[in-house]
N, CA, C, O and CB atoms as a CASP TS submission, in Angstrom:
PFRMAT TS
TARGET T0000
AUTHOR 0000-0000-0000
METHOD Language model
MODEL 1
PARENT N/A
ATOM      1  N   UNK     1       3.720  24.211  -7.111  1.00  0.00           N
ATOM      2  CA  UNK     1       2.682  23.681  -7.990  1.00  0.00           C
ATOM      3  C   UNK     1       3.263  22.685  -8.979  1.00  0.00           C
ATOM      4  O   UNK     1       2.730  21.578  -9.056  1.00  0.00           O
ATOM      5  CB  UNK     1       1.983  24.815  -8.737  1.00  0.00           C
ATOM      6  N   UNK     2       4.325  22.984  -9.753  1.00  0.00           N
ATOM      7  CA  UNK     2       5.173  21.805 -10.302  1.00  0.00           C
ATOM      8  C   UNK     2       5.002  20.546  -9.931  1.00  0.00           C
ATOM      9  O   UNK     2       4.636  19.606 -10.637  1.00  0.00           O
ATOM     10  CB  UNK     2       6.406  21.944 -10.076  1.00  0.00           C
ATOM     11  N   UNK     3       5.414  20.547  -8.235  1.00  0.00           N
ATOM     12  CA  UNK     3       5.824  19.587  -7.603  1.00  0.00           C
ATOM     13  C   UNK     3       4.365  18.460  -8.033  1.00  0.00           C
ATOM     14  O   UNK     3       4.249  17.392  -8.633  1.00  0.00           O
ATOM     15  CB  UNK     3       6.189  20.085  -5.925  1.00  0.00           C
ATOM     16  N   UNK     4       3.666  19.178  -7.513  1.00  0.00           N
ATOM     17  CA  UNK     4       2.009  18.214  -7.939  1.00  0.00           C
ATOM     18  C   UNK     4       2.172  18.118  -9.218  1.00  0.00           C
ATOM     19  O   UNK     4       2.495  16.931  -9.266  1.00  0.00           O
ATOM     20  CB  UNK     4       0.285  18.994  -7.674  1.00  0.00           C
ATOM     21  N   UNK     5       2.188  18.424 -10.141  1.00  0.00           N
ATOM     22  CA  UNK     5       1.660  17.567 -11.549  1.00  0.00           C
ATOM     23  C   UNK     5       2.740  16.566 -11.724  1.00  0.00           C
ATOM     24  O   UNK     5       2.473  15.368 -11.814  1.00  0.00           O
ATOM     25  CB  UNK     5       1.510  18.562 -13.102  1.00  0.00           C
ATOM     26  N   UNK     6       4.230  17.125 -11.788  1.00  0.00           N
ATOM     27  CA  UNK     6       5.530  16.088 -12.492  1.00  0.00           C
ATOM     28  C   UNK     6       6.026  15.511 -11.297  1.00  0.00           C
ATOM     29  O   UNK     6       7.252  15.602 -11.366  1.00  0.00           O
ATOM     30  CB  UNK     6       6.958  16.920 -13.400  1.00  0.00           C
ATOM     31  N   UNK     7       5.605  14.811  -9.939  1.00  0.00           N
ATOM     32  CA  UNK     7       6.605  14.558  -9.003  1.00  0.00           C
ATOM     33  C   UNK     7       6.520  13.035  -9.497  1.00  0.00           C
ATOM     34  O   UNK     7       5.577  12.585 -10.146  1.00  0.00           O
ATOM     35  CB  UNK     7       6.314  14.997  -7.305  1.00  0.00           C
ATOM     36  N   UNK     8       7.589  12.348  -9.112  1.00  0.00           N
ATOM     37  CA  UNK     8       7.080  10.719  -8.813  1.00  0.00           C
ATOM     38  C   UNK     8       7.415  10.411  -7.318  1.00  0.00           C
ATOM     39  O   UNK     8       7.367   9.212  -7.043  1.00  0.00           O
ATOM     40  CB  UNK     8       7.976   9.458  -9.860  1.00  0.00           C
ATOM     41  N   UNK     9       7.625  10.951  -6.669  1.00  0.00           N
ATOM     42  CA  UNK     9       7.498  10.764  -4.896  1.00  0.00           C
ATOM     43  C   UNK     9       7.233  11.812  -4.217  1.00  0.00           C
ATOM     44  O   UNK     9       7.045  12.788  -4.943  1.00  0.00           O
ATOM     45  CB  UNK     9       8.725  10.314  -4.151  1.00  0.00           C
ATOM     46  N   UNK    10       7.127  12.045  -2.954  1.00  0.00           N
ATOM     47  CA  UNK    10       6.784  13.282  -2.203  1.00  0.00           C
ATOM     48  C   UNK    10       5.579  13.213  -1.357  1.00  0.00           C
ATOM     49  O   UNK    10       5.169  12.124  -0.955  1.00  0.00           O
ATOM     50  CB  UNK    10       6.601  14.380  -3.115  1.00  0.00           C
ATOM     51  N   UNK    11       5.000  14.304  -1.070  1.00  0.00           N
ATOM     52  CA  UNK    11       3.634  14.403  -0.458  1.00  0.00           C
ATOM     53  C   UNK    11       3.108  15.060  -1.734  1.00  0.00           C
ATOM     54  O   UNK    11       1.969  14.658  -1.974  1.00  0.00           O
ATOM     55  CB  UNK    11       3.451  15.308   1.074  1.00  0.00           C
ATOM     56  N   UNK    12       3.603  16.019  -2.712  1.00  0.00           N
ATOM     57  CA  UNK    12       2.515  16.333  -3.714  1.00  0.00           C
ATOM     58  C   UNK    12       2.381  15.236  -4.538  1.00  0.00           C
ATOM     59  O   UNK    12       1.391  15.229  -5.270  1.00  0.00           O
ATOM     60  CB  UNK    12       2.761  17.548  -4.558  1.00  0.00           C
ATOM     61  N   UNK    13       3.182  14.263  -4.591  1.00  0.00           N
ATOM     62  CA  UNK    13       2.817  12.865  -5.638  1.00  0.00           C
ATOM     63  C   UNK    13       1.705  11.817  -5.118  1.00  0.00           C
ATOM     64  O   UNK    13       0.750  11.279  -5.679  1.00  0.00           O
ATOM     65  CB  UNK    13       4.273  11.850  -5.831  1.00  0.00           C
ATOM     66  N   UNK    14       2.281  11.747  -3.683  1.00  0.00           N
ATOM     67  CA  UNK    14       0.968  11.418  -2.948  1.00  0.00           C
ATOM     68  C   UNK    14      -0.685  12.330  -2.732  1.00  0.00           C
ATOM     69  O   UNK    14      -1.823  11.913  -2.514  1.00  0.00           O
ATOM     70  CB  UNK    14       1.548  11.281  -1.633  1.00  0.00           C
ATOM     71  N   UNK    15      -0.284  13.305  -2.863  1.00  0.00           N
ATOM     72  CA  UNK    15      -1.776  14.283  -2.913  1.00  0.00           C
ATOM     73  C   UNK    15      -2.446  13.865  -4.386  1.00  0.00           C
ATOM     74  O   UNK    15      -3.611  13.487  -4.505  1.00  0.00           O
ATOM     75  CB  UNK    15      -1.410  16.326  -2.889  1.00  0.00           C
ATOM     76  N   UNK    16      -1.422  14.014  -5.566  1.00  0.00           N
ATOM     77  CA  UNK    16      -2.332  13.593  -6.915  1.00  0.00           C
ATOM     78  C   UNK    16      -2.673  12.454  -6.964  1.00  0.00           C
ATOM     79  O   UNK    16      -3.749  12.067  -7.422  1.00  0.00           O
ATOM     80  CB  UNK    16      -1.781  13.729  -8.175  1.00  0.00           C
ATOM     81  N   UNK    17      -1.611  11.614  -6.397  1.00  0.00           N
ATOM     82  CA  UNK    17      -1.854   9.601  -6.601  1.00  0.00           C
ATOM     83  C   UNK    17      -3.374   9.591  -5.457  1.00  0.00           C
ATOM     84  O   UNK    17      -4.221   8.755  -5.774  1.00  0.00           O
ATOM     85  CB  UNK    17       0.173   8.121  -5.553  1.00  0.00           C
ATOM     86  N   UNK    18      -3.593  10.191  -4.600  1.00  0.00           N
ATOM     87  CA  UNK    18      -4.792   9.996  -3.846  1.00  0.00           C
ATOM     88  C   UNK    18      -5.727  10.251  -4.743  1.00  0.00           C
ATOM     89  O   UNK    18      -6.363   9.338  -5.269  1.00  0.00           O
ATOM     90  CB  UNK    18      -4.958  10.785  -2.647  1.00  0.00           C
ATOM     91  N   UNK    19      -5.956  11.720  -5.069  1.00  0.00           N
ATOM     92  CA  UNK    19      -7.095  12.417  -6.017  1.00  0.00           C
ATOM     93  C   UNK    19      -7.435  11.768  -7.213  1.00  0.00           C
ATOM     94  O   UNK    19      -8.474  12.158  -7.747  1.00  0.00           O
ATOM     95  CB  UNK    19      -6.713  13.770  -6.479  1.00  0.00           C
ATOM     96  N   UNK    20      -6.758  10.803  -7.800  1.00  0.00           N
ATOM     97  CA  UNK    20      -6.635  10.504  -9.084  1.00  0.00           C
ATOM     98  C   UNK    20      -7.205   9.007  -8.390  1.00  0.00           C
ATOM     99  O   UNK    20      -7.942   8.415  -9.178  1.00  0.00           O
ATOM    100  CB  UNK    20      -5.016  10.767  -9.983  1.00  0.00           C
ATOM    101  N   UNK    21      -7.028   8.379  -7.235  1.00  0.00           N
ATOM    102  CA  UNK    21      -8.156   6.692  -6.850  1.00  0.00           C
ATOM    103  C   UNK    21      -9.061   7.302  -6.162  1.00  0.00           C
ATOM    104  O   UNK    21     -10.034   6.553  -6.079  1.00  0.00           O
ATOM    105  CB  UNK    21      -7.494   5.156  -5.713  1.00  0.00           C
ATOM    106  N   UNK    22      -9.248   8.324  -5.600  1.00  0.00           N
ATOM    107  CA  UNK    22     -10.520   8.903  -4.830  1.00  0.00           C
ATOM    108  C   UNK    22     -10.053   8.342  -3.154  1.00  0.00           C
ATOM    109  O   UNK    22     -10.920   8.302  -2.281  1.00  0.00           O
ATOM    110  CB  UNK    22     -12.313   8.084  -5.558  1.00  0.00           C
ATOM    111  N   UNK    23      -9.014   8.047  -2.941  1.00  0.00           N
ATOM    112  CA  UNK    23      -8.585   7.869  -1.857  1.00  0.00           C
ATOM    113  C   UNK    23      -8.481   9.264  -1.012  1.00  0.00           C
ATOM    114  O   UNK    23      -7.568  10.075  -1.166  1.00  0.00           O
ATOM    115  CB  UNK    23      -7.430   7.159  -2.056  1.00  0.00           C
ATOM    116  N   UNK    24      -9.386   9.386  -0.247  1.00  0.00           N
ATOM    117  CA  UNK    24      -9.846  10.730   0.537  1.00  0.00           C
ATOM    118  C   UNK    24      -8.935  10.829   1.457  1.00  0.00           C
ATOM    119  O   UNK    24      -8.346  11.903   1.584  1.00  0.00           O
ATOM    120  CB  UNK    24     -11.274  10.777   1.225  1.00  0.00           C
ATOM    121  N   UNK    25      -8.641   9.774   2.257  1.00  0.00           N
ATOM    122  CA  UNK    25      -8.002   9.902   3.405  1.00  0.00           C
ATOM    123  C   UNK    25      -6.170   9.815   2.763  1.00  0.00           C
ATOM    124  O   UNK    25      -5.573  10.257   3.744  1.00  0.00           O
ATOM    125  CB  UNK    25      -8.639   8.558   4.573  1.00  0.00           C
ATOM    126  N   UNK    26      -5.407   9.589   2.015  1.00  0.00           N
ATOM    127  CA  UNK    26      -3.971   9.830   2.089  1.00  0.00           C
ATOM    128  C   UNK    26      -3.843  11.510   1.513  1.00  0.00           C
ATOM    129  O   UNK    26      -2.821  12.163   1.722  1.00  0.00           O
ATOM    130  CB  UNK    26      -3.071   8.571   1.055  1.00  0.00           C
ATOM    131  N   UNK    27      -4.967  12.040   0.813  1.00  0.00           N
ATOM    132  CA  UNK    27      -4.933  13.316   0.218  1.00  0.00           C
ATOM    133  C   UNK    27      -4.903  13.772   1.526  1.00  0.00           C
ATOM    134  O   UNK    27      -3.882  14.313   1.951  1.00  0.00           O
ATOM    135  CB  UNK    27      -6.062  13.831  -0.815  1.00  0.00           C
ATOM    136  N   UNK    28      -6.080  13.599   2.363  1.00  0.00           N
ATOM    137  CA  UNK    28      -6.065  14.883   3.631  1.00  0.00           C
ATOM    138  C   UNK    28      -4.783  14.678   4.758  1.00  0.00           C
ATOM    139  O   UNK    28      -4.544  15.477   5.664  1.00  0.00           O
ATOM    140  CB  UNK    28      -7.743  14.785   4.704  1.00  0.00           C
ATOM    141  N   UNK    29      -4.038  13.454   4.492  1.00  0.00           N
ATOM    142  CA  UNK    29      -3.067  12.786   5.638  1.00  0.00           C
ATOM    143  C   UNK    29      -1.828  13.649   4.513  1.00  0.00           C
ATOM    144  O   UNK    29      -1.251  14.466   5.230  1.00  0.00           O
ATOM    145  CB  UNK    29      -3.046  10.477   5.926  1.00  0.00           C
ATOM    146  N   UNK    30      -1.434  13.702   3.496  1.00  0.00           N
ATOM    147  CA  UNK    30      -0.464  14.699   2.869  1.00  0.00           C
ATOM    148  C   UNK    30      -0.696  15.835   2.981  1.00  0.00           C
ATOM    149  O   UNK    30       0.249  16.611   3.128  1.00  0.00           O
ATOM    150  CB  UNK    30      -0.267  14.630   1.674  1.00  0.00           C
ATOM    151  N   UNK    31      -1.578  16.150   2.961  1.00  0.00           N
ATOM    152  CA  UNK    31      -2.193  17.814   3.433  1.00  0.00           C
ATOM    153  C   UNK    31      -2.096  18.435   4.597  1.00  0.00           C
ATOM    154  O   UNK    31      -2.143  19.645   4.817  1.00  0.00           O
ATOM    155  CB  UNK    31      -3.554  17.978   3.389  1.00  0.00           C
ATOM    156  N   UNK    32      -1.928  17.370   5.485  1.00  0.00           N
ATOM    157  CA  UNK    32      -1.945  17.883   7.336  1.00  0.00           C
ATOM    158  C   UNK    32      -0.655  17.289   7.691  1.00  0.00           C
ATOM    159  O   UNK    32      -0.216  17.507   8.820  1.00  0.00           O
ATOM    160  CB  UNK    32      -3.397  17.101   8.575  1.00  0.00           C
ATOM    161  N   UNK    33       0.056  16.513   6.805  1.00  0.00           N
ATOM    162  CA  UNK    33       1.254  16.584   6.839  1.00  0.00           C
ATOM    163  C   UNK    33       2.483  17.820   6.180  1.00  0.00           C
ATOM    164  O   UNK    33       3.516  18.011   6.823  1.00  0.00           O
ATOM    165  CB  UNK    33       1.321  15.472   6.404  1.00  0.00           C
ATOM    166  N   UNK    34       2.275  18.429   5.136  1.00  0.00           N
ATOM    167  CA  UNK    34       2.627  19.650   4.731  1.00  0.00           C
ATOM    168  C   UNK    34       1.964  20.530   5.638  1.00  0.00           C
ATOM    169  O   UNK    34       2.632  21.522   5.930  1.00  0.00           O
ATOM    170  CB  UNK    34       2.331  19.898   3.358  1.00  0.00           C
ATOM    171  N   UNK    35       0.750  20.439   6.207  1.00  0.00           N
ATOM    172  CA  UNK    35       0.750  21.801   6.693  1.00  0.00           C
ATOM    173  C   UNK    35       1.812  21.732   8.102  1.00  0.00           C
ATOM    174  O   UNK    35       2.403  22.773   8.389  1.00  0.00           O
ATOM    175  CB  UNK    35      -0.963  22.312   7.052  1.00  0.00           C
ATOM    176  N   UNK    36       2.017  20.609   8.883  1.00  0.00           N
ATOM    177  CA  UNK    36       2.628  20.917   9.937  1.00  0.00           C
ATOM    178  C   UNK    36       4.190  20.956   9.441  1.00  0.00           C
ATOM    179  O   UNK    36       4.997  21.519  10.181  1.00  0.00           O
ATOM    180  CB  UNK    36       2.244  19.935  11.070  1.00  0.00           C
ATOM    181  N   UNK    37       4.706  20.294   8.040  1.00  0.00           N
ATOM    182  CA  UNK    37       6.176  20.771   7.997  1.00  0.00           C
ATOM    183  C   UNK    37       6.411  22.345   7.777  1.00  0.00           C
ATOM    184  O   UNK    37       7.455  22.964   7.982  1.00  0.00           O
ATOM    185  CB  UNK    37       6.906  20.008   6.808  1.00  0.00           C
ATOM    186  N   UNK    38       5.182  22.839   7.309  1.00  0.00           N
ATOM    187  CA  UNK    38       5.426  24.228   7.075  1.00  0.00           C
ATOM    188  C   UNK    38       5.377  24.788   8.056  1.00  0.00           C
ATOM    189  O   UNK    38       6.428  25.385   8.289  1.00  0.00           O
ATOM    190  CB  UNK    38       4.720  24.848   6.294  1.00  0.00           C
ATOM    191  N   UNK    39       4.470  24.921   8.953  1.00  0.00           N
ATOM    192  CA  UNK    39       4.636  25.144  10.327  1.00  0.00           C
ATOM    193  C   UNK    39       6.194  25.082  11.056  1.00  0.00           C
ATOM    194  O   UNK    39       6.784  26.134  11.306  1.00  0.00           O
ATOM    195  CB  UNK    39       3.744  24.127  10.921  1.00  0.00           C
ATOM    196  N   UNK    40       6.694  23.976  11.315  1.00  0.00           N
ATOM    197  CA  UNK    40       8.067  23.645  11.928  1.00  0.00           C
ATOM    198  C   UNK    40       9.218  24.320  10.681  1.00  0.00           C
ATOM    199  O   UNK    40      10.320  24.732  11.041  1.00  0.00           O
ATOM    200  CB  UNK    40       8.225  21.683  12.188  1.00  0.00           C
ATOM    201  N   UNK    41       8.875  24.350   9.517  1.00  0.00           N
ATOM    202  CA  UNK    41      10.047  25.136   8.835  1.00  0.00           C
ATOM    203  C   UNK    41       9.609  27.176   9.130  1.00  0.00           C
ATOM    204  O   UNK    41      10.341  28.066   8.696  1.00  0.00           O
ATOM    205  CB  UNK    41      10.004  24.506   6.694  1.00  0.00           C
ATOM    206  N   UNK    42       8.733  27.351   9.666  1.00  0.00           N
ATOM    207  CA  UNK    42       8.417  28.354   9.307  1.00  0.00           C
ATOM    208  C   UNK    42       9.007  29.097  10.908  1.00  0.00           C
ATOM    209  O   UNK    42       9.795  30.034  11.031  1.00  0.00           O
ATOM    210  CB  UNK    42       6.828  28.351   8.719  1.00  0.00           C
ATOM    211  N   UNK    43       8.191  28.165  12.188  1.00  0.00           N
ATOM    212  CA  UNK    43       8.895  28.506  13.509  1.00  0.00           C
ATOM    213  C   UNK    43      10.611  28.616  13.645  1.00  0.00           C
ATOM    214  O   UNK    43      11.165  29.483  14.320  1.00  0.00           O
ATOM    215  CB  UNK    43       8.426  27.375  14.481  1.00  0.00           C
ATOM    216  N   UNK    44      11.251  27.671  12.946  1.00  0.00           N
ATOM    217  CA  UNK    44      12.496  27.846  12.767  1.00  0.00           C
ATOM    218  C   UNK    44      13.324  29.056  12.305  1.00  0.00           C
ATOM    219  O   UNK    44      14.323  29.590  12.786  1.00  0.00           O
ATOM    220  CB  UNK    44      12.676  27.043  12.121  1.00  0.00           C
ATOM    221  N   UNK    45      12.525  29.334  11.129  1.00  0.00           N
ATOM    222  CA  UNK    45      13.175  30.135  10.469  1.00  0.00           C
ATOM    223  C   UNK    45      12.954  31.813  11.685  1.00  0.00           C
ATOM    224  O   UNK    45      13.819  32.471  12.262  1.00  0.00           O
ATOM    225  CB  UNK    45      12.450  30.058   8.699  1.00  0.00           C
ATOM    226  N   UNK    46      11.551  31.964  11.648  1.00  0.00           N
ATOM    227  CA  UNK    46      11.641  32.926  12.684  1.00  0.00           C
ATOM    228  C   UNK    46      12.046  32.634  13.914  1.00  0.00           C
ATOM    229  O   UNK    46      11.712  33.474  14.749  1.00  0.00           O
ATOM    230  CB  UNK    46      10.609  33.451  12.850  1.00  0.00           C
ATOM    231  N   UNK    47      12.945  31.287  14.495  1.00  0.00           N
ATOM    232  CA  UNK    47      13.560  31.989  15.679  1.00  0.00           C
ATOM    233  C   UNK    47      15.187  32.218  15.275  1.00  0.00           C
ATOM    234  O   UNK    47      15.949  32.942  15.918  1.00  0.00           O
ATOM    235  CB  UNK    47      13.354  30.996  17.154  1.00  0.00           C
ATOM    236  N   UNK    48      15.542  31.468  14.107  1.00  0.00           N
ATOM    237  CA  UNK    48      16.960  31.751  13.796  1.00  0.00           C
ATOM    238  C   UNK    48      17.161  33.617  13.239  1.00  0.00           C
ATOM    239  O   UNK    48      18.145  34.295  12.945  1.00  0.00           O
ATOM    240  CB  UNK    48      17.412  30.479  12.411  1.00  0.00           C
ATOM    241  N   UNK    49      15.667  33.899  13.308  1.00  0.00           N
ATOM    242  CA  UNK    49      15.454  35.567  12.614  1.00  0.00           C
ATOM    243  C   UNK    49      16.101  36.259  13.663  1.00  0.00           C
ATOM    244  O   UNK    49      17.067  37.021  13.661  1.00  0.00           O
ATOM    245  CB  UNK    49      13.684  36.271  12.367  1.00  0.00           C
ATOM    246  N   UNK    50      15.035  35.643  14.963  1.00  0.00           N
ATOM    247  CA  UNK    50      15.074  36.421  16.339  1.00  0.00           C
ATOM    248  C   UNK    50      16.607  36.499  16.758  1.00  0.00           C
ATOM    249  O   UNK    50      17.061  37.552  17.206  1.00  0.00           O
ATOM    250  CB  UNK    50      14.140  35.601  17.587  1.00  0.00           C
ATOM    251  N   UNK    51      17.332  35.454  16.616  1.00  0.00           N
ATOM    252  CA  UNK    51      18.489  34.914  17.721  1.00  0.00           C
ATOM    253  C   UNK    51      19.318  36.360  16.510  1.00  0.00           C
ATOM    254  O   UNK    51      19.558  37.537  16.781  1.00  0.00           O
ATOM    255  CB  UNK    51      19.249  32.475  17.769  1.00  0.00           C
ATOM    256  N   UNK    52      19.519  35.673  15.367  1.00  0.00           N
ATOM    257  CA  UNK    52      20.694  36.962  14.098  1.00  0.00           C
ATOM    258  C   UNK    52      19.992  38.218  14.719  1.00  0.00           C
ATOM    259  O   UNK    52      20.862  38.849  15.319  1.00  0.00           O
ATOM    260  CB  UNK    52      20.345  36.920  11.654  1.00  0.00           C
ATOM    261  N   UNK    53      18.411  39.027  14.852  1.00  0.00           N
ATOM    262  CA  UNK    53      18.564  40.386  15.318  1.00  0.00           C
ATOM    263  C   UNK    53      19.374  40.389  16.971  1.00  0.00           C
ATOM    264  O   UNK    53      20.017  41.362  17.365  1.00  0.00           O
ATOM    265  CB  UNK    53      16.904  41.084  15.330  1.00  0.00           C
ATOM    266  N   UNK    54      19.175  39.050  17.832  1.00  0.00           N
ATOM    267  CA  UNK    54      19.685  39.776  19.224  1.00  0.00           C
ATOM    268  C   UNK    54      21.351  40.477  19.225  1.00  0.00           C
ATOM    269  O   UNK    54      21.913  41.366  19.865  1.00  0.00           O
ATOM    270  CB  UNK    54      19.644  38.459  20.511  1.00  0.00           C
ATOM    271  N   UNK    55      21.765  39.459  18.053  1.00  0.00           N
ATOM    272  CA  UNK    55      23.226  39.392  17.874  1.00  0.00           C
ATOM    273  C   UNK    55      23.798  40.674  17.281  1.00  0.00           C
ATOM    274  O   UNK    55      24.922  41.157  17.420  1.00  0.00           O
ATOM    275  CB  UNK    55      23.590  38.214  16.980  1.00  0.00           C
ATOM    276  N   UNK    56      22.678  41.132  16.538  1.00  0.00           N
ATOM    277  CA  UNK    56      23.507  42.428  15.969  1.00  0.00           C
ATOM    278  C   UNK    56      23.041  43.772  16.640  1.00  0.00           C
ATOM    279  O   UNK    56      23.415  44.857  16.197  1.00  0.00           O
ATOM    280  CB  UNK    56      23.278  42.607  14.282  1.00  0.00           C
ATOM    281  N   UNK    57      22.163  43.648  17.787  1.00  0.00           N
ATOM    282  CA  UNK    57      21.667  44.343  18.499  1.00  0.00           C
ATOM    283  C   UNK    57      22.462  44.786  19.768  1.00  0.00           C
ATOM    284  O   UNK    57      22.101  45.684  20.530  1.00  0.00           O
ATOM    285  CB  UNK    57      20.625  43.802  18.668  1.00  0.00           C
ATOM    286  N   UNK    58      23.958  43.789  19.930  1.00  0.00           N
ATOM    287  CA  UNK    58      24.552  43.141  20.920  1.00  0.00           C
ATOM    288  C   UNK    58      25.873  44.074  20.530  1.00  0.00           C
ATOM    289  O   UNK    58      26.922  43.952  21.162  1.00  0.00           O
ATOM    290  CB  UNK    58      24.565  41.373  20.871  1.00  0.00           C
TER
END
């Protein structure tokens, strides 16, 4: 939440710099852009989960 009010670059600087000209479309294009990095940081993390349990399972 930080990140949105004090950023001066990013996707949350771009989400407020949209909201703040009424520019609809870079708000929802930062928005569906965070949602898919979270996505790809999130698949990662659970397969590097999976691979550390096979290893100590081993």
């Amino acid at each position: 939440m930080g990140e949105l009010l004090v950023s001066k670059s990013g996707l949350g600087y771009l989400i407020m710099y949209g909201s703040q000209v009424f520019n609809i479309d870079l708000v929802i294009t930062a928005v569906i852009m965070l949602g898919i990095l979270s996505f790809i940081m999130y698949f990662g993390i659970s397969q590097l989960n999976k691979l550390t349990k096979k290893r100590k399972s081993q």
